[in-house]
GUTORLUM-655726 format. One record per residue (C-alpha): residue number from 1; residue in one letter; x, y, z. Coordinates in steps of 0.02 Angstrom, whole numbers. Example, Ala and Ser with C-alpha at 12.3 -4.5 7.8 and 13.67 -1.06 7.14 Angstrom:
2
<r seq="1" type="a" x="615" y="-225" z="390"/>
<r seq="2" type="s" x="684" y="-53" z="357"/>
//
This chain:
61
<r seq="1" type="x" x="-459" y="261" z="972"/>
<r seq="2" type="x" x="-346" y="398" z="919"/>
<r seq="3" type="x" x="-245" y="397" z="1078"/>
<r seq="4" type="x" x="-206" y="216" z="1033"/>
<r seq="5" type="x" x="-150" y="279" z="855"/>
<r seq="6" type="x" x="-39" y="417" z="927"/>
<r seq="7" type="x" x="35" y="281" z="1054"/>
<r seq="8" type="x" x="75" y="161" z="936"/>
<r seq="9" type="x" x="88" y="254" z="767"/>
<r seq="10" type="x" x="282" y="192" z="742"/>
<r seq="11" type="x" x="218" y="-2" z="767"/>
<r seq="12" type="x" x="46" y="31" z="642"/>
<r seq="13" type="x" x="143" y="118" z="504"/>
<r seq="14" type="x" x="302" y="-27" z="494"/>
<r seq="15" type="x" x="143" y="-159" z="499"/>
<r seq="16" type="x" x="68" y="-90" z="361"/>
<r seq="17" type="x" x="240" y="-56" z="268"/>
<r seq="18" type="x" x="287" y="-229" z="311"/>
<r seq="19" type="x" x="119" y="-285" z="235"/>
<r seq="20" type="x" x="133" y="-185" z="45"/>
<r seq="21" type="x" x="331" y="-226" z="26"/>
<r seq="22" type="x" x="279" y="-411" z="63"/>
<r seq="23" type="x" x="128" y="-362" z="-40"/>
<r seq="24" type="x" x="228" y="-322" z="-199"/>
<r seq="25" type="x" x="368" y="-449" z="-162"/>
<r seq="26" type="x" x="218" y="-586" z="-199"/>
<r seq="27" type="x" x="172" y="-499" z="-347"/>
<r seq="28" type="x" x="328" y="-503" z="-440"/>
<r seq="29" type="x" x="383" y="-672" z="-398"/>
<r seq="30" type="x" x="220" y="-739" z="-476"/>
<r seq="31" type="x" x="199" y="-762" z="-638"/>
<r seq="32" type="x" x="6" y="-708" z="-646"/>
<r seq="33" type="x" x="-99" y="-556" z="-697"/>
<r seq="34" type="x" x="-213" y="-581" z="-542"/>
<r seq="35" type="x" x="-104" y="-548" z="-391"/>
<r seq="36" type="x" x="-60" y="-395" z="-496"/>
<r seq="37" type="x" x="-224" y="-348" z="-505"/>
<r seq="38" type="x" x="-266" y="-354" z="-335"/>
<r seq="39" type="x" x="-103" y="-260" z="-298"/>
<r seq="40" type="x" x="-137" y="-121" z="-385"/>
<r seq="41" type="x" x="-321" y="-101" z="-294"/>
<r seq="42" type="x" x="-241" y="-93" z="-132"/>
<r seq="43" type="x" x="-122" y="44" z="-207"/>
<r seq="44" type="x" x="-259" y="149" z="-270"/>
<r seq="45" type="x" x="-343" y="118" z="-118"/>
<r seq="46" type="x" x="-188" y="182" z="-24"/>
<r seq="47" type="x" x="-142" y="319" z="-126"/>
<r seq="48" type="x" x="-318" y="383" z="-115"/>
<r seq="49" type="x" x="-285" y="384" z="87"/>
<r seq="50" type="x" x="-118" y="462" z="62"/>
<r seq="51" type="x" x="-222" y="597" z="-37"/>
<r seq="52" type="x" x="-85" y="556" z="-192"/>
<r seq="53" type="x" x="-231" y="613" z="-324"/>
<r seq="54" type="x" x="-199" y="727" z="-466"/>
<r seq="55" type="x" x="-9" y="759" z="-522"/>
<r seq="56" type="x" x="57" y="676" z="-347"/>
<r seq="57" type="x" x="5" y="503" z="-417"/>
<r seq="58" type="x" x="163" y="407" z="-515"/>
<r seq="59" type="x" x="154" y="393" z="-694"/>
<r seq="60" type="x" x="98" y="223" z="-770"/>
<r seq="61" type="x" x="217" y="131" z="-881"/>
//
């Protein structure tokens, strides 16, 4: 498993770049609060794998 996520690691990461920018694309072209809301589960979701905790996270608006 982690040779095939060494081998293709260039192919996984613009899939799942490809996937948030289309991802928050969505989001703002919709007018509703849910799409939003699921957004911003995946983020926290993401940025918890990305270890962004503490003072690395963004600030909220």
């Amino acid at each position: 498993m982690f040779q095939f996520i060494m081998t293709n690691f260039n192919d996984i990461l613009g899939a799942i770049t490809s996937i948030i920018a289309g991802a928050s694309a969505l989001s703002a072209l919709t007018p509703t609060q849910k799409d939003d809301t699921i957004l911003r589960k995946v983020k926290s979701c993401l940025d918890l794998f990305a270890l962004n905790i503490g003072n690395a996270k963004t600030r909220q608006a």
